[in-house]
C-alpha positions in Angstrom: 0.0 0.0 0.0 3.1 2.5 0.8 4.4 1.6 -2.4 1.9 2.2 -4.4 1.0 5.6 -2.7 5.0 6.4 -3.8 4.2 5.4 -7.6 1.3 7.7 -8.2 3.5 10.9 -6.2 5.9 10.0 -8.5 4.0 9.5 -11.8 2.1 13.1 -10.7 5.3 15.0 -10.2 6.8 13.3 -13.9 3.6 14.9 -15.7 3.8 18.2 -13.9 7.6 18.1 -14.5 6.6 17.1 -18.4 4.1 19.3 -18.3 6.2 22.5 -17.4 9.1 21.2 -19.7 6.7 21.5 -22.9 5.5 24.9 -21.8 8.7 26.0 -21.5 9.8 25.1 -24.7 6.6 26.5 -26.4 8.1 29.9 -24.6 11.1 29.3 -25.9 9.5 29.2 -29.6 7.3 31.3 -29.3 10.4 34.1 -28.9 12.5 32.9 -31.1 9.9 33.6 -33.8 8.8 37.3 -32.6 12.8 37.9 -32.5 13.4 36.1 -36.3 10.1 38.1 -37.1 11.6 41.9 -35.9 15.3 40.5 -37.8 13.4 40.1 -40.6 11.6 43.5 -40.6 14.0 45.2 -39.5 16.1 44.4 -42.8 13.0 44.7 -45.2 12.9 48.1 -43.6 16.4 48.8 -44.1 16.2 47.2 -47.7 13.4 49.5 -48.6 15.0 53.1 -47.4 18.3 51.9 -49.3 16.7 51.8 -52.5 14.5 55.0 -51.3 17.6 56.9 -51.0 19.0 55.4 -54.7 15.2 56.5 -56.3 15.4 60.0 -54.9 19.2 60.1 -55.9 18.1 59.5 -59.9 14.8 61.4 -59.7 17.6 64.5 -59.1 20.1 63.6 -61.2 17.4 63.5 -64.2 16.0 66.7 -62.7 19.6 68.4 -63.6 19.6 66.5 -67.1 16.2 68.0 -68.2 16.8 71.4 -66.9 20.7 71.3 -68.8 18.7 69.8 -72.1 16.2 72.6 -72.0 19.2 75.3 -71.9 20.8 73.6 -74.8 17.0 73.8 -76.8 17.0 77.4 -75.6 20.7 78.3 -77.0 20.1 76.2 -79.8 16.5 78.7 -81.2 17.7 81.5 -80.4 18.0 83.6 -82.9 21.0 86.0 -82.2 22.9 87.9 -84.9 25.6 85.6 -84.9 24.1 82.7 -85.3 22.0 83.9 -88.3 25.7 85.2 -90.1 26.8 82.2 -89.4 24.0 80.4 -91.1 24.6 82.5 -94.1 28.2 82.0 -94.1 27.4 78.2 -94.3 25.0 79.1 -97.5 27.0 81.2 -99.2 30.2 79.0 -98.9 28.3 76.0 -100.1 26.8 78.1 -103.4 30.1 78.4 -103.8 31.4 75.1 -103.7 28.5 73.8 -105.7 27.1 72.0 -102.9 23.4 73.8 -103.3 21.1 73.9 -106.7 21.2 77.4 -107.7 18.7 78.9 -110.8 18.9 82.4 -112.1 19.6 83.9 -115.7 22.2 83.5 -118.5 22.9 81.4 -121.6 22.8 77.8 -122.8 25.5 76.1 -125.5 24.5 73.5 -127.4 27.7 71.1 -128.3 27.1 68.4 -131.5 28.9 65.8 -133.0 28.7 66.5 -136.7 27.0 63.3 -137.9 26.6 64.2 -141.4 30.5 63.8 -142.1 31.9 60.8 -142.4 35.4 59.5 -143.3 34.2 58.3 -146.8 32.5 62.0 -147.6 36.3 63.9 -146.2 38.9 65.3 -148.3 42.1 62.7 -147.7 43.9 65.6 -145.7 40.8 66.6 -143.5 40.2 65.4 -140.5 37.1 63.7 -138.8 38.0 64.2 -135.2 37.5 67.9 -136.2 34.0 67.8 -136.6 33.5 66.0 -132.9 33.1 67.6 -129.6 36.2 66.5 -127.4 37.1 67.1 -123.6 39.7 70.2 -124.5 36.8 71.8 -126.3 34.9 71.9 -123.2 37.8 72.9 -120.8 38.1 75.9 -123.2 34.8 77.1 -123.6 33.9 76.8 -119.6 37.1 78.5 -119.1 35.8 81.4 -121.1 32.6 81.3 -119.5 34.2 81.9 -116.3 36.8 84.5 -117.6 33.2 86.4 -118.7 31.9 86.5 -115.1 29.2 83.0 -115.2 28.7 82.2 -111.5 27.5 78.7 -112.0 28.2 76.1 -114.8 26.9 72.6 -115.7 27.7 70.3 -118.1 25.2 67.9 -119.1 23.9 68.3 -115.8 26.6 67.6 -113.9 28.1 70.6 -112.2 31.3 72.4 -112.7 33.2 72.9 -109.4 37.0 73.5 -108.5 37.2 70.0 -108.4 35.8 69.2 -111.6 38.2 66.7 -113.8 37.2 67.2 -117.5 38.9 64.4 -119.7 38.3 62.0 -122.5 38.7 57.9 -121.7 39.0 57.0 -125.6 36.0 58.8 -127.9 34.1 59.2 -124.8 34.4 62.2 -122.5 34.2 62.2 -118.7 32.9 64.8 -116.7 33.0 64.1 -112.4 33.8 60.5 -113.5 30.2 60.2 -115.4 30.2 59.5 -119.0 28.6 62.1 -121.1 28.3 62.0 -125.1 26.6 64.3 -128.0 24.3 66.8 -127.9 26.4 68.6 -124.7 24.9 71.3 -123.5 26.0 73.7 -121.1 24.4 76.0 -118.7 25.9 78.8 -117.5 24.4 81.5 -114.8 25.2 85.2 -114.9 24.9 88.4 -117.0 23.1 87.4 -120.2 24.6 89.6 -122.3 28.2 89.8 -121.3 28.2 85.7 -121.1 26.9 85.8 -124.9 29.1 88.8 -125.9 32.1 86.5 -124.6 31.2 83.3 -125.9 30.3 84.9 -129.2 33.1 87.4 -129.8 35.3 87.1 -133.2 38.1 84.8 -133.6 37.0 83.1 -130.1 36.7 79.6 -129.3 33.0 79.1 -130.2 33.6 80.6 -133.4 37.0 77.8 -134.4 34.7 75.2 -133.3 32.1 75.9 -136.0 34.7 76.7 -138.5 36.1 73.1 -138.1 33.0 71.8 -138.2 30.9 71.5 -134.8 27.8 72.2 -134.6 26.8 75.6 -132.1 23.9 76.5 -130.6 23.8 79.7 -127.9 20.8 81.0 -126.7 20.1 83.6 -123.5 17.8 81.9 -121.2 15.9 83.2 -118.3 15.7 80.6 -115.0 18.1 78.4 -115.9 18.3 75.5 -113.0 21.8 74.0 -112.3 21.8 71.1 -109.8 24.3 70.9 -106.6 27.7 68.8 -106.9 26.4 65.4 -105.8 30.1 64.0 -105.8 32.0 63.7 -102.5 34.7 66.4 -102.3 38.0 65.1 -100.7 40.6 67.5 -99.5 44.0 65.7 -98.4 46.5 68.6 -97.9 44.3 71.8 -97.0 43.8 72.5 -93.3 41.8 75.0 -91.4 43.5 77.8 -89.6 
């Protein structure tokens, strides 16, 4: 009877012991979580004001860029007196060059081949290459074009510039590296009458070319269109002051 009096004080205090183990253990989890839960915030939180800091950082930054952009726009339409010389500068350099289509009065020349002669219809000591239209002929007569004052010259379309190489390849002539053959005809922009008068004075060039045999056309012309330089223009020794 002692015994088993013993047994059950002893089971009782084993469950209460059990008992207060399994509590303290749930205490023990229960903490562990709240303190792995305020970790965890606590670097979400720290996480989230980092990358605050890096959006505020670029909403400035592209603040500055926008307000820099909008001075550029601003310098860029404004319409000082400098900036409109230079714009003309830039237009009047590039009529020069060729670079722009220009239009405005003066004459055209009308080059030919003279087809009606052939070697079989020629005296033996006349010559057949007389009576065609060759690269010199054309060097000579835009040269006196320009002597008389013409501020813009095409041949065949293709315009006359500084850098205009005028040569034959066999019976064909070359003008800018583009083949061009009979009827030439030449534009030429300036004073009318002193362009004619030049071209058509005695003993010039005009007049040996129809002598030997070429046929000529001139004729004043009022809005005559010559086309821009559409070649590429290479300098390899000049250089800007």
């Amino acid at each position: 009877m002692k015994n088993w009096k013993i047994a059950l004080t002893l089971g009782c205090l084993c469950c209460i012991l059990t008992l207060a183990i399994c509590i303290q253990l749930k205490t023990i989890d229960n903490t562990n979580l709240t303190v792995s839960k305020t970790l965890t915030g606590n670097e979400l939180r720290d996480q989230i004001l980092k990358w605050k800091e890096k959006y505020d950082k670029a909403t400035k930054e592209l603040e500055t860029s926008e307000q820099d952009l909008e001075k550029v726009r601003l310098q860029s339409t404004q319409n000082d007196e400098n900036s409109i010389n230079k714009e003309e500068e830039i237009k009047y350099d590039n009529t020069l060059l060729g670079l722009t289509d220009v239009h405005g009065n003066g004459i055209v020349i009308t080059l030919k081949d003279n087809n009606k002669v052939k070697r079989s219809n020629i005296g033996p000591l006349d010559n057949i290459e007389f009576y065609l239209v060759h690269a010199g002929d054309l060097v000579e007569v835009v040269n006196a074009l320009r002597n008389a004052g013409a501020e813009a010259i095409s041949i065949n379309g293709q315009r006359i510039t500084n850098f205009t190489s005028i040569y034959c390849a066999g019976n064909v002539v070359i003008v800018n590296g583009e083949k061009i053959s009979s009827p030439i005809e030449i534009k030429a922009i300036g004073s009318p009458e002193l362009l004619y008068g030049s071209i058509r004075i005695p003993g010039g060039y005009i007049e040996l070319l129809e002598e030997t045999g070429v046929i000529v056309d001139i004729k004043k012309q009022e809005n005559i269109t010559i086309n821009k330089y559409d070649g590429i223009i290479n300098t390899q020794y000049m250089k800007n002051e």
